[in-house]
N, C-alpha and C positions, 0 to 999 in steps of 0.2 A: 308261496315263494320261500327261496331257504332263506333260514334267518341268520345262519353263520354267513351267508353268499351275500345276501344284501349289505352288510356292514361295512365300508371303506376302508381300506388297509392304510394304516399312515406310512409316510416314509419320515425316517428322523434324517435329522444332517448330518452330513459326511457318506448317505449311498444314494448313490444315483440309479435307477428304473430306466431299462429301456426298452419301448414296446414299440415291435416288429410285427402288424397282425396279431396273433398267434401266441409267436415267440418272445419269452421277455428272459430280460439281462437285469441282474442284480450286481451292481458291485459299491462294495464296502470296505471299510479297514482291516475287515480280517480277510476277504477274499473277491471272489467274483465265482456266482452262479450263472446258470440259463438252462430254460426249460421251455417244450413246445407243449401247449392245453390245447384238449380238444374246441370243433368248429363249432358244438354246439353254445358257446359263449362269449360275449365280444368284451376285450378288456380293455381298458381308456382309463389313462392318469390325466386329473385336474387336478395342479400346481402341484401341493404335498402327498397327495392321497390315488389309490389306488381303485378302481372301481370295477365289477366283473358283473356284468349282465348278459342276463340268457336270451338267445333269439328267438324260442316259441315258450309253450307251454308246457311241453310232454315233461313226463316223471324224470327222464332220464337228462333232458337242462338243467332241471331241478339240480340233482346228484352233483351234477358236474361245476355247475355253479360253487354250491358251497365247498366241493372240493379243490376247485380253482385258488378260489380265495385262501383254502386253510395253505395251500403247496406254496400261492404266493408271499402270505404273512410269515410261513416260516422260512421262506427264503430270505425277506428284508431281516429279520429277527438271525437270523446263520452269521450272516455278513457282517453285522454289528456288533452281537455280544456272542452269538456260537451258542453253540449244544456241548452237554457234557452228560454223560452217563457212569453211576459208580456202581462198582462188583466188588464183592467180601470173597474173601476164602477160607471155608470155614474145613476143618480136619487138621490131625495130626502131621504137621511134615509138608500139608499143603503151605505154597508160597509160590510169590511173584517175580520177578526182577527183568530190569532192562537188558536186553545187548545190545547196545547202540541204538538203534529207533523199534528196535523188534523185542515181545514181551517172550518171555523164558519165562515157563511155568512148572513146578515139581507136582505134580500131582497124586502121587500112591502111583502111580504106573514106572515100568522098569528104567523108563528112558526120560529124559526131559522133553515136554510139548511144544515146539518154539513156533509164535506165533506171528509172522511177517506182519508188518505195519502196512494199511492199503495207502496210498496217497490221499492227502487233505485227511488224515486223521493222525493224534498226535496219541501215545497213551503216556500216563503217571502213575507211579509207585511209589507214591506216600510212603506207607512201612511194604513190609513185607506180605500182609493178609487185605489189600489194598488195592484196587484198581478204577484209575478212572481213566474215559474214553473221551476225546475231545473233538471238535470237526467243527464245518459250518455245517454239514447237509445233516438236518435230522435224520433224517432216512437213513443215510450211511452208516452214523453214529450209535443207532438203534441196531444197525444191523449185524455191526463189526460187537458191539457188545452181544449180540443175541449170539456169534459164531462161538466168542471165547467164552460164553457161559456153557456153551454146550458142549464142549473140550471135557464138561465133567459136571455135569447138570448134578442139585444135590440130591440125596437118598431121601428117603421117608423116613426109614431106621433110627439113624444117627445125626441124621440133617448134613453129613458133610459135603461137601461139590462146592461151588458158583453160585452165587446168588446176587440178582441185583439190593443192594443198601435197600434196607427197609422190606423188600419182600417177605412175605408170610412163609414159611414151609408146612405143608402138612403133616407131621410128625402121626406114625404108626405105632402100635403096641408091636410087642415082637411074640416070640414065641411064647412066652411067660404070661400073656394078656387070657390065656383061657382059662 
């Protein structure tokens, strides 16, 4: 049995769960999700808590099971306090800023990168070498950071580009290293 999938997902107060079959509704103070899991697992809320069990045995109930669970925990967990992701800008002349809800990026390239806001995600420009990414859907939030890191993914060289806060870079010897 998975052991992420057996663990009861709690609901805190102020978001309501609603299971349809299948299909469940999350909504909370910062928004409202819904998402349809697969048949091979049946999911049933008693009073606070969320519960996801698998119909047989095969490997693949397994997967789905614990999968079930982690998509719904971070559903309850979106709606309540949200996802954030943060990105540096590391280079000469690299910087950030707003245009209205859309991020404007100077990169070393001739032109500036403007990068359109998706819906349900918010971004923030601290200072100028600064980015964080806001939403309820992890997933989204994960994603919409993975596009504008890749706008200028960093070098090995010099380490300059995108990087999520805290990532390691693998910095290379250059020509000079033989």
């Amino acid at each position: 049995m998975s052991r992420i999938g057996k663990k009861p997902v709690t609901v805190p107060a102020g978001v309501t769960v609603t299971i349809n079959g299948n299909e469940v509704k999350v909504k909370g103070p910062k928004g409202e999700l819904d998402r349809t899991f697969s048949d091979l697992v049946t999911i049933s809320q008693e009073g606070e808590e969320i519960h996801v069990v698998r119909n047989d045995e095969t490997t693949e109930s397994n997967a789905q099971q614990g999968l079930t669970r982690t998509l719904i925990h971070n559903m309850v967990v979106g709606v309540s306090e949200g996802f954030e992701k943060k990105l540096e800008l590391t280079g000469v002349g690299y910087r950030a800023q707003l245009k209205g809800k859309d991020l404007d990026l100077s990169l070393g390239y001739s032109h500036p990168v403007i990068y359109a806001c998706p819906e349900n995600i918010s971004f923030e420009v601290p200072d100028n070498t600064h980015i964080t990414v806001k939403g309820i859907s992890k997933e989204q939030v994960g994603q919409v950071a993975a596009e504008v890191r890749a706008k200028r993914p960093p070098e090995p060289y010099k380490g300059k580009g995108i990087h999520y806060e805290g990532e390691h870079i693998r910095r290379k010897l250059g020509k000079a290293a033989k």
